[in-house]
PyMOL Python script that loads the backbone (N, CA, C, O; Angstrom):
from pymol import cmd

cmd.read_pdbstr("""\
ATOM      1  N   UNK A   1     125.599  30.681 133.721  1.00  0.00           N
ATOM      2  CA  UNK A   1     126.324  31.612 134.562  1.00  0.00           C
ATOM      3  C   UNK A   1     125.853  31.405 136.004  1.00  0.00           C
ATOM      4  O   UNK A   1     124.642  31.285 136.190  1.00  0.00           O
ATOM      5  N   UNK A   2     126.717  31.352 137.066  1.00  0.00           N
ATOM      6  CA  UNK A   2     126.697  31.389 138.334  1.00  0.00           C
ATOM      7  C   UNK A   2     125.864  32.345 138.708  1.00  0.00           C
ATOM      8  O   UNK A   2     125.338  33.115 137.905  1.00  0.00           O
ATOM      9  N   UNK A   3     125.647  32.378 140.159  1.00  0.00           N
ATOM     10  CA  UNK A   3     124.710  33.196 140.905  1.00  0.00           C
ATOM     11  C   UNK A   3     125.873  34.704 141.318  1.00  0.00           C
ATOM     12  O   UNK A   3     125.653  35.915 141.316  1.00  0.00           O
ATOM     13  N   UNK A   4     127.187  33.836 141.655  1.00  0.00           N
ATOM     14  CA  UNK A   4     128.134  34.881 141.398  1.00  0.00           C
ATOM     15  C   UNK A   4     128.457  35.406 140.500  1.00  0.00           C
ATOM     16  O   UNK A   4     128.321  36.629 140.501  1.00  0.00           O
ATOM     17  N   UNK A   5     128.982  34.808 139.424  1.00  0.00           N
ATOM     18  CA  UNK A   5     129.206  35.508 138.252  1.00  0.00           C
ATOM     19  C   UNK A   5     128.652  36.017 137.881  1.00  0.00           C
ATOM     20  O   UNK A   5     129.217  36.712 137.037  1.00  0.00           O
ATOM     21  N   UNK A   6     127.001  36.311 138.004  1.00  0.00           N
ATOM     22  CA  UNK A   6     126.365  37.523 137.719  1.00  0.00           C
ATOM     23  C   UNK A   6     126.156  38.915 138.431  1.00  0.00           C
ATOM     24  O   UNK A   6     126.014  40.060 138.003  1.00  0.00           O
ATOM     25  N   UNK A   7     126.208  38.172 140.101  1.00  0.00           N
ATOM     26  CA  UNK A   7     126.435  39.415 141.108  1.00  0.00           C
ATOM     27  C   UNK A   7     127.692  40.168 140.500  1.00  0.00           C
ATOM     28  O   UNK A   7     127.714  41.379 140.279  1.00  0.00           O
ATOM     29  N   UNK A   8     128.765  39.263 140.254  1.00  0.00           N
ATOM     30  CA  UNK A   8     129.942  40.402 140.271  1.00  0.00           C
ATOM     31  C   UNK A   8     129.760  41.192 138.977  1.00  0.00           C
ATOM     32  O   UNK A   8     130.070  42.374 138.828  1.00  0.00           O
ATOM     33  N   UNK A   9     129.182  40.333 137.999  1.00  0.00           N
ATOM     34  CA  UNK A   9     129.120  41.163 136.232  1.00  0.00           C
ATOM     35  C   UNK A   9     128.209  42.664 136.548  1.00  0.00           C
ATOM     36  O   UNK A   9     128.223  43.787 136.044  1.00  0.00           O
ATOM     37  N   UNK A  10     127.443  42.011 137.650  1.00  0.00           N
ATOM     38  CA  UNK A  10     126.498  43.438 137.795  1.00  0.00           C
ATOM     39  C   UNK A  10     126.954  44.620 138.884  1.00  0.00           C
ATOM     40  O   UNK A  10     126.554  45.784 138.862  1.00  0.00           O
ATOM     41  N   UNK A  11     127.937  44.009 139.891  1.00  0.00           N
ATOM     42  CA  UNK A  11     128.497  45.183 140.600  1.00  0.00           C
ATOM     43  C   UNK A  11     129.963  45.650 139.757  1.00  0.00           C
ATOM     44  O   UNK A  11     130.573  46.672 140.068  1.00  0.00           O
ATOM     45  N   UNK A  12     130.353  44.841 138.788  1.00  0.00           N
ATOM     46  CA  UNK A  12     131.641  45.824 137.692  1.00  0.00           C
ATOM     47  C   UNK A  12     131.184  46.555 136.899  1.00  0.00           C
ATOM     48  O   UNK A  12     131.884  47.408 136.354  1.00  0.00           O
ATOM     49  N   UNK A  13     129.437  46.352 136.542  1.00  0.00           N
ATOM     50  CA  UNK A  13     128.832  47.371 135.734  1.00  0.00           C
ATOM     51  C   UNK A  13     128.089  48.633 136.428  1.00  0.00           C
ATOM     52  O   UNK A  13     127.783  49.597 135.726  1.00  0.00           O
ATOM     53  N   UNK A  14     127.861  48.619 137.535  1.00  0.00           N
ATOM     54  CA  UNK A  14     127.664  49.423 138.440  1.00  0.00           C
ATOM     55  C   UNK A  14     128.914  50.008 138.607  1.00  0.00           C
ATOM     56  O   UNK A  14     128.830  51.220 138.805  1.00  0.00           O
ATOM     57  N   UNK A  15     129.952  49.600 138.597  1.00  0.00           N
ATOM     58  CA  UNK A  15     130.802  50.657 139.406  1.00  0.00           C
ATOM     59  C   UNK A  15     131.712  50.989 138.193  1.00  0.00           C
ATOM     60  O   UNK A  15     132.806  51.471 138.484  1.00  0.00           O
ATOM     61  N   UNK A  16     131.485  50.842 137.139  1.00  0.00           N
ATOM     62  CA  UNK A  16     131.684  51.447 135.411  1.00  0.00           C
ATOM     63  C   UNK A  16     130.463  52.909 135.733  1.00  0.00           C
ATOM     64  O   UNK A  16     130.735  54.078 136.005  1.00  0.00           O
ATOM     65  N   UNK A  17     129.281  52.322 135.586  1.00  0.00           N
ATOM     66  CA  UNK A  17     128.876  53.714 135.254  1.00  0.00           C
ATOM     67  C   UNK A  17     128.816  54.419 136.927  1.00  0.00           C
ATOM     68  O   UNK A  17     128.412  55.582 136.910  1.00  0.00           O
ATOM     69  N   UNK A  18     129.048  54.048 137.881  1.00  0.00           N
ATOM     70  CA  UNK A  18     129.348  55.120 138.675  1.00  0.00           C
ATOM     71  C   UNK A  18     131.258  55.987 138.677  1.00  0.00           C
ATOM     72  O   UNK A  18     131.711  56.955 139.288  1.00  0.00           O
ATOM     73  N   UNK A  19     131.680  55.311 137.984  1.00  0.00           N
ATOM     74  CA  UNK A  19     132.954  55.676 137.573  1.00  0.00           C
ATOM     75  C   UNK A  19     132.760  57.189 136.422  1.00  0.00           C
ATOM     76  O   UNK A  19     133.176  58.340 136.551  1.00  0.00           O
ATOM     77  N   UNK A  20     132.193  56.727 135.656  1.00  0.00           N
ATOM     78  CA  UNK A  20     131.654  57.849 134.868  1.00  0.00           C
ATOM     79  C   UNK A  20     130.912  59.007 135.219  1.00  0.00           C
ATOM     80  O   UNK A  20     131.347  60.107 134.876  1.00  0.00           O
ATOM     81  N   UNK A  21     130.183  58.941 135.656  1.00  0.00           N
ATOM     82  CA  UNK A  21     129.522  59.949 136.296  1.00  0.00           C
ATOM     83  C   UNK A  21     130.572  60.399 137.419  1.00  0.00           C
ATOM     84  O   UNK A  21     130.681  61.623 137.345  1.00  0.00           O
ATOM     85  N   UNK A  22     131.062  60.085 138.028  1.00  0.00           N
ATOM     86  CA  UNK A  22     132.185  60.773 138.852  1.00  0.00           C
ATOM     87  C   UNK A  22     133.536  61.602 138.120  1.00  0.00           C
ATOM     88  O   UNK A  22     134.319  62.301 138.763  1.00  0.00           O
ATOM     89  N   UNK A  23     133.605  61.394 136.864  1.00  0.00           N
ATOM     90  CA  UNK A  23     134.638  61.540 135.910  1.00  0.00           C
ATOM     91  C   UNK A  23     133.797  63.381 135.396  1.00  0.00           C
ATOM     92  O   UNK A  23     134.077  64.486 135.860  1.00  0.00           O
ATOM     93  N   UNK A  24     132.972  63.087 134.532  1.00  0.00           N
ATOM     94  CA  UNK A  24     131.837  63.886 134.391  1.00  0.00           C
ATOM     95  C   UNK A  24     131.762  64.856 135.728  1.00  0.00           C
ATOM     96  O   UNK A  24     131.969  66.069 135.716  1.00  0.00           O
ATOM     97  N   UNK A  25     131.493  64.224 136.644  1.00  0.00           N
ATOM     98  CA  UNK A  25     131.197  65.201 137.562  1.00  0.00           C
ATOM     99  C   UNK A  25     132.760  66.290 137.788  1.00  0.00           C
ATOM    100  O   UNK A  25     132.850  67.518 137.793  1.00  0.00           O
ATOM    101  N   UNK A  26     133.406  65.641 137.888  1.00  0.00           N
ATOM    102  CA  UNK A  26     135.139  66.414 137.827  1.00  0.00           C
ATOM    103  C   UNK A  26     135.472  67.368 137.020  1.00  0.00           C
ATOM    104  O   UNK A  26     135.987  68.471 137.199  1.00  0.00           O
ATOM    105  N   UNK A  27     134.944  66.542 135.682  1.00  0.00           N
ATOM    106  CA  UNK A  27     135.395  67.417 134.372  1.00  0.00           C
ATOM    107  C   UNK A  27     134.687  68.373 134.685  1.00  0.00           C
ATOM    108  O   UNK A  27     135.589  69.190 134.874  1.00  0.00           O
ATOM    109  N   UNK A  28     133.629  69.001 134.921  1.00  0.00           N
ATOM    110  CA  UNK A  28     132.221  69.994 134.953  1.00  0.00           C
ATOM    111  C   UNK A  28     133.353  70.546 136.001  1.00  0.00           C
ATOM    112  O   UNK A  28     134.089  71.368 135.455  1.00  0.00           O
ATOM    113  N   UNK A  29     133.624  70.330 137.173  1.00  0.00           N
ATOM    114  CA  UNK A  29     133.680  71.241 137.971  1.00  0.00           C
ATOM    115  C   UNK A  29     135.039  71.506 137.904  1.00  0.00           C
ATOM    116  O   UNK A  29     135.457  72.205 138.827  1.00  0.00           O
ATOM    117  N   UNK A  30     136.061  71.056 136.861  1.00  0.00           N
ATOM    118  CA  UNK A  30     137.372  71.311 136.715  1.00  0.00           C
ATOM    119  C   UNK A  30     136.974  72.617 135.520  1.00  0.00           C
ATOM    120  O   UNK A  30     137.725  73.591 135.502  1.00  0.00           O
ATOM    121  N   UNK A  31     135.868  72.577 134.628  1.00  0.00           N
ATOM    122  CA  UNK A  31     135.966  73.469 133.597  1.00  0.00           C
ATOM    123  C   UNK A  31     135.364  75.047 134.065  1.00  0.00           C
ATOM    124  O   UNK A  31     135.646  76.150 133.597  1.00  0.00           O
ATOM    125  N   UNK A  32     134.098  74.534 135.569  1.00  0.00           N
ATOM    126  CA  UNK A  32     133.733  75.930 135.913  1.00  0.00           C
ATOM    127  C   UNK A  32     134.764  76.695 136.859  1.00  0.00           C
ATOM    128  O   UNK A  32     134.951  77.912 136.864  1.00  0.00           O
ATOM    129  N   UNK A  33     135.438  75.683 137.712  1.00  0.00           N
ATOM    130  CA  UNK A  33     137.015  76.450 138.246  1.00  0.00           C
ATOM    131  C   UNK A  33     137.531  77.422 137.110  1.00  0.00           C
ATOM    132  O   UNK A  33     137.515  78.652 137.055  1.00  0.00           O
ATOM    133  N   UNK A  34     138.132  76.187 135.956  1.00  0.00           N
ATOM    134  CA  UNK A  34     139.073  77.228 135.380  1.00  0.00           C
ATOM    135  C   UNK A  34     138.007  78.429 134.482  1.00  0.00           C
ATOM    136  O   UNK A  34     138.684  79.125 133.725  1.00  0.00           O
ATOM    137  N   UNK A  35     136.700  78.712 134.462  1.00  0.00           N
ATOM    138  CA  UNK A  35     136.246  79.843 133.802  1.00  0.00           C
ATOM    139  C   UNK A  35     136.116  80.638 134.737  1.00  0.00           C
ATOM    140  O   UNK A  35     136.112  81.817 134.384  1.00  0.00           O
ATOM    141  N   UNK A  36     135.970  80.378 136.177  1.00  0.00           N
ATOM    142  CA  UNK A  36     135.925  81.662 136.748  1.00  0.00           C
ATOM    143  C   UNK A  36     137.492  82.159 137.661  1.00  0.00           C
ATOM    144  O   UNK A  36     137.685  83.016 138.523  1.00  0.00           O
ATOM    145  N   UNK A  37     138.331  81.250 137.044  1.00  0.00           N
ATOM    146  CA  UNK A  37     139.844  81.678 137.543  1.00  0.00           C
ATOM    147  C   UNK A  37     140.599  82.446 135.887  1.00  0.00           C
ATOM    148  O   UNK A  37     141.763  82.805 135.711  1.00  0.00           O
ATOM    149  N   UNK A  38     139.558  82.485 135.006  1.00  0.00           N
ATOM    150  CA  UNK A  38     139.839  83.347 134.061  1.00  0.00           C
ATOM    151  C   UNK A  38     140.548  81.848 132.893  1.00  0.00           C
ATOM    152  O   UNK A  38     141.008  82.301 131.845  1.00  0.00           O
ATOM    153  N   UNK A  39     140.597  81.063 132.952  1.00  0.00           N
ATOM    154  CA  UNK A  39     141.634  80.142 132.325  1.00  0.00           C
ATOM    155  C   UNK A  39     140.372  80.017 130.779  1.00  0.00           C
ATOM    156  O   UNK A  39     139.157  80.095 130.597  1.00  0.00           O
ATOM    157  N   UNK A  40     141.697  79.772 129.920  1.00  0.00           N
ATOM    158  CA  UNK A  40     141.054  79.946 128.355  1.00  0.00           C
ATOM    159  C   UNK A  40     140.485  78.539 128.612  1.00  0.00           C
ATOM    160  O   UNK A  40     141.053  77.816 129.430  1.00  0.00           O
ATOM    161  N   UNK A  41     139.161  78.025 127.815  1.00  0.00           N
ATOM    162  CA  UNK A  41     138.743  76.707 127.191  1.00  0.00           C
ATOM    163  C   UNK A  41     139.498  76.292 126.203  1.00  0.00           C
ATOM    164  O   UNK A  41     140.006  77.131 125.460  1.00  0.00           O
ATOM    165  N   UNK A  42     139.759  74.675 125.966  1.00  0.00           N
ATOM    166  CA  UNK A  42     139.470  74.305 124.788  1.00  0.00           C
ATOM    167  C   UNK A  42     139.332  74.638 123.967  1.00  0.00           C
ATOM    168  O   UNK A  42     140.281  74.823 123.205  1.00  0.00           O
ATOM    169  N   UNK A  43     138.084  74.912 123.631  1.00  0.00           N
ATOM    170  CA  UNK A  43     137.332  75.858 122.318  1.00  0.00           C
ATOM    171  C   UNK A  43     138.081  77.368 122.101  1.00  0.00           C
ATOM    172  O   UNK A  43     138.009  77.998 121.046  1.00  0.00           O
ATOM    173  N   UNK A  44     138.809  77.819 123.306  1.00  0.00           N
ATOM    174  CA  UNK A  44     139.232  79.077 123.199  1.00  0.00           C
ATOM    175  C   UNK A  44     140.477  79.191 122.394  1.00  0.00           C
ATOM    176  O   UNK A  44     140.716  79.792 121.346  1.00  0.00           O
ATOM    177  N   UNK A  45     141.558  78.087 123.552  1.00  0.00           N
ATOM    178  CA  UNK A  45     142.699  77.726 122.801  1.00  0.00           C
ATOM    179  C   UNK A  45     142.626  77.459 121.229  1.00  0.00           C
ATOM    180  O   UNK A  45     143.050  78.209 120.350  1.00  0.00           O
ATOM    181  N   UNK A  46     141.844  75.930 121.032  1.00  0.00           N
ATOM    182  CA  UNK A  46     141.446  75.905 119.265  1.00  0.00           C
ATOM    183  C   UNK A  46     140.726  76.937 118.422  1.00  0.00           C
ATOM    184  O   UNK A  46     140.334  76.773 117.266  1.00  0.00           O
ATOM    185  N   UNK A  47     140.615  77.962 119.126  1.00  0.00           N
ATOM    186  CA  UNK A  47     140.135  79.266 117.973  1.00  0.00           C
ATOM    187  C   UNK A  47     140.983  80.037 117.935  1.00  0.00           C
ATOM    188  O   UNK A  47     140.683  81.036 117.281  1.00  0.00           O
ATOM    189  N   UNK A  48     142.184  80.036 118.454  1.00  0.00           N
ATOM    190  CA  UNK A  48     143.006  80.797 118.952  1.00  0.00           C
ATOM    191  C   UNK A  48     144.401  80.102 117.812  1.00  0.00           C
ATOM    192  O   UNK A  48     145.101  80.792 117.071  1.00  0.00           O
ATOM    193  N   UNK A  49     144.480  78.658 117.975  1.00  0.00           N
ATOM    194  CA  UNK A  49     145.251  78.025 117.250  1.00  0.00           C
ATOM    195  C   UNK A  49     144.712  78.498 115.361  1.00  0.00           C
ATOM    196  O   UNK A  49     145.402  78.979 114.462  1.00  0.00           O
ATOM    197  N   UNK A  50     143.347  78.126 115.369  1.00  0.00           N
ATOM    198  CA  UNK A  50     142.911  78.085 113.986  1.00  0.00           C
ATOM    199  C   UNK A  50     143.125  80.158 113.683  1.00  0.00           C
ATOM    200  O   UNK A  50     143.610  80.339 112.566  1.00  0.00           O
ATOM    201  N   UNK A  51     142.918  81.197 114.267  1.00  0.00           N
ATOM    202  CA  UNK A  51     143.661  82.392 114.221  1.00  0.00           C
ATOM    203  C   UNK A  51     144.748  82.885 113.619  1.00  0.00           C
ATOM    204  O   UNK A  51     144.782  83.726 112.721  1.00  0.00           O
ATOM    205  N   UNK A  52     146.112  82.040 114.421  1.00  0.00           N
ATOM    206  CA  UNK A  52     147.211  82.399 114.008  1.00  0.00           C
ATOM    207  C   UNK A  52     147.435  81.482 112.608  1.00  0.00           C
ATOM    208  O   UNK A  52     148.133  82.062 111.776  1.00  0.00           O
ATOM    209  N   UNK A  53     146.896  79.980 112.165  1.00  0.00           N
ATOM    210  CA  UNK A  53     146.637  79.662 111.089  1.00  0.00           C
ATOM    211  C   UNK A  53     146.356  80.326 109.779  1.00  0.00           C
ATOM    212  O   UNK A  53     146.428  79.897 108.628  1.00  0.00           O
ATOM    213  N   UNK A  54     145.978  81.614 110.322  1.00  0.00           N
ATOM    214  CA  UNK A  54     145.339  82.694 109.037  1.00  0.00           C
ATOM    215  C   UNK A  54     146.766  83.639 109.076  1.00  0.00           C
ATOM    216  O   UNK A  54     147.563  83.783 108.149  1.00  0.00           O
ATOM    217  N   UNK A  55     146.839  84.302 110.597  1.00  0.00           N
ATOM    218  CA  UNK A  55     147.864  84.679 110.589  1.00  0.00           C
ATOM    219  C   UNK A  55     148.815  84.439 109.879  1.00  0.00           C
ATOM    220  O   UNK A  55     149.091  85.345 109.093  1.00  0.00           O
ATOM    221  N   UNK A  56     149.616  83.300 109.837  1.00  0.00           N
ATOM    222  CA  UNK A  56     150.677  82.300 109.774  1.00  0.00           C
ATOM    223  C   UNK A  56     150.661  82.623 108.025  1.00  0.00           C
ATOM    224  O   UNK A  56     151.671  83.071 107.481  1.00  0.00           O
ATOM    225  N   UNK A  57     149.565  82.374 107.354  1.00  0.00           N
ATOM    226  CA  UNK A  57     149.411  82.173 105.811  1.00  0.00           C
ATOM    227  C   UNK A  57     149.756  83.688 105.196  1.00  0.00           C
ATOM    228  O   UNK A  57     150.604  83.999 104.359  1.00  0.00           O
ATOM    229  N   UNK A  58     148.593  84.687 106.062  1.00  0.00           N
ATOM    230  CA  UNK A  58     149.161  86.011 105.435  1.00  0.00           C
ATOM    231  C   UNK A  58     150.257  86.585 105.374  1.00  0.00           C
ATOM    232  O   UNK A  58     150.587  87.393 104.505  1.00  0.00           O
ATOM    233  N   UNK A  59     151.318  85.981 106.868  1.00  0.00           N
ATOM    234  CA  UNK A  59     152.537  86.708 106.514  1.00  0.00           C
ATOM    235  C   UNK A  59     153.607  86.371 106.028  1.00  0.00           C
ATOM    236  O   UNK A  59     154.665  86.998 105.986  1.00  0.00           O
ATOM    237  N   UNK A  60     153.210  84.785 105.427  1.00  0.00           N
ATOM    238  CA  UNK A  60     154.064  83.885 104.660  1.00  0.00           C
ATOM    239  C   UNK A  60     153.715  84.606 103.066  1.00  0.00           C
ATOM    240  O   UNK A  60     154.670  84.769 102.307  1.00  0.00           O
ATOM    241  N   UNK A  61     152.331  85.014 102.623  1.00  0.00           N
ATOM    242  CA  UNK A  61     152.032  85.813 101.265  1.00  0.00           C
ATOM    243  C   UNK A  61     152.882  87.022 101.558  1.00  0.00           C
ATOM    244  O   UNK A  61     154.103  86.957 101.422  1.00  0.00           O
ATOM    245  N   UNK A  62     152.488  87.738 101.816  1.00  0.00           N
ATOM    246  CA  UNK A  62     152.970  89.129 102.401  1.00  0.00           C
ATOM    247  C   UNK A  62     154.628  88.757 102.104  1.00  0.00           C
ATOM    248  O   UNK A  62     155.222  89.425 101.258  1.00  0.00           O
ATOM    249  N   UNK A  63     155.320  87.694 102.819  1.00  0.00           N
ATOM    250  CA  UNK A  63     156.466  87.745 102.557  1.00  0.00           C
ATOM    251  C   UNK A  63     157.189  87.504 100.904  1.00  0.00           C
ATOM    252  O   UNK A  63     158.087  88.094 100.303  1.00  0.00           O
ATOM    253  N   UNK A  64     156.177  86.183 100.509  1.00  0.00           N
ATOM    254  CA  UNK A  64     156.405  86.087  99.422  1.00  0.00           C
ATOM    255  C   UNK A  64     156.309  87.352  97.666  1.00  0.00           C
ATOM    256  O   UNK A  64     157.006  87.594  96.680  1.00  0.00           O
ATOM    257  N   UNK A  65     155.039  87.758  98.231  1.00  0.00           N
ATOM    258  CA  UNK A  65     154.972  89.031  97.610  1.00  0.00           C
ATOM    259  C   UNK A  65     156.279  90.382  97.753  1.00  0.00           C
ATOM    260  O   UNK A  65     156.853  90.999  96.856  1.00  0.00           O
ATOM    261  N   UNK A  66     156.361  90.443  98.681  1.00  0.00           N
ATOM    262  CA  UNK A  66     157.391  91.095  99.146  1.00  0.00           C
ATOM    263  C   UNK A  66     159.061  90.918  98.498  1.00  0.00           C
ATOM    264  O   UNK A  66     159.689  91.915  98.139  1.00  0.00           O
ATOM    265  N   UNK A  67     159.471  89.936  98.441  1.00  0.00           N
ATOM    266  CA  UNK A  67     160.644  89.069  97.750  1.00  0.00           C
ATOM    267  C   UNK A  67     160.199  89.261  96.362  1.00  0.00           C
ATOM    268  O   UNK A  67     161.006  90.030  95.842  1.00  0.00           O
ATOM    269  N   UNK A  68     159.039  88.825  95.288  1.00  0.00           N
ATOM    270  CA  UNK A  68     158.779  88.780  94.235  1.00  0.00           C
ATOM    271  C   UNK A  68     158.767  90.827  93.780  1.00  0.00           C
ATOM    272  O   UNK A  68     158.958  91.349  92.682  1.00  0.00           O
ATOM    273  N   UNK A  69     158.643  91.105  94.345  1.00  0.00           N
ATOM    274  CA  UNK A  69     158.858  92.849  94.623  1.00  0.00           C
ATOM    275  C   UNK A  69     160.565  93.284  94.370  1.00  0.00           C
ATOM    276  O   UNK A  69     161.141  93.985  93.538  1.00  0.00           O
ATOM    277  N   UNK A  70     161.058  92.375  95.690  1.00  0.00           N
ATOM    278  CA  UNK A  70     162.336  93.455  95.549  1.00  0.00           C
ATOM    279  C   UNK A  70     163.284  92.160  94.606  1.00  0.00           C
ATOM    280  O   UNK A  70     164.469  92.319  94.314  1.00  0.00           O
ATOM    281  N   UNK A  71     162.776  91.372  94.373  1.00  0.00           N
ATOM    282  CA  UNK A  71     163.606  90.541  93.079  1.00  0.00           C
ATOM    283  C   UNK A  71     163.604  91.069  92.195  1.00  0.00           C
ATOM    284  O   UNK A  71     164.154  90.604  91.197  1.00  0.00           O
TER     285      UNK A  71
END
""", "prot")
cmd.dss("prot")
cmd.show_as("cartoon", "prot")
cmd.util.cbc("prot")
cmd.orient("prot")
């Protein structure tokens, strides 16, 4: 390998992980924006999804029971 081809292998790997850490740094400060502008997480939304999942089942029983009732 060249004297270049290693300078450049080592400034595309440098500017990989400074890419990341700038990404990281965004995400962090995109997630403490939206908690103190009140905005649900992730984790909030998917507990929220897995919720109505229960929801969703009981009032599909409930219905079915219901029908097996007035049948």
């Amino acid at each position: 390998m060249t004297d270049i081809q290693e300078l450049f292998r080592d400034a595309w790997s440098a500017a990989r992980a400074q890419r990341r850490e700038l990404e990281a740094t965004l995400d962090e400060a995109v997630r403490k924006t939206a908690g103190r502008l009140g905005f649900p997480s992730r984790d909030d939304v998917a507990a929220l999804g897995r919720r109505l999942d229960v929801l969703s089942d009981r009032l599909a029983e409930l219905e079915r029971r219901s029908e097996r009732e007035a049948g």
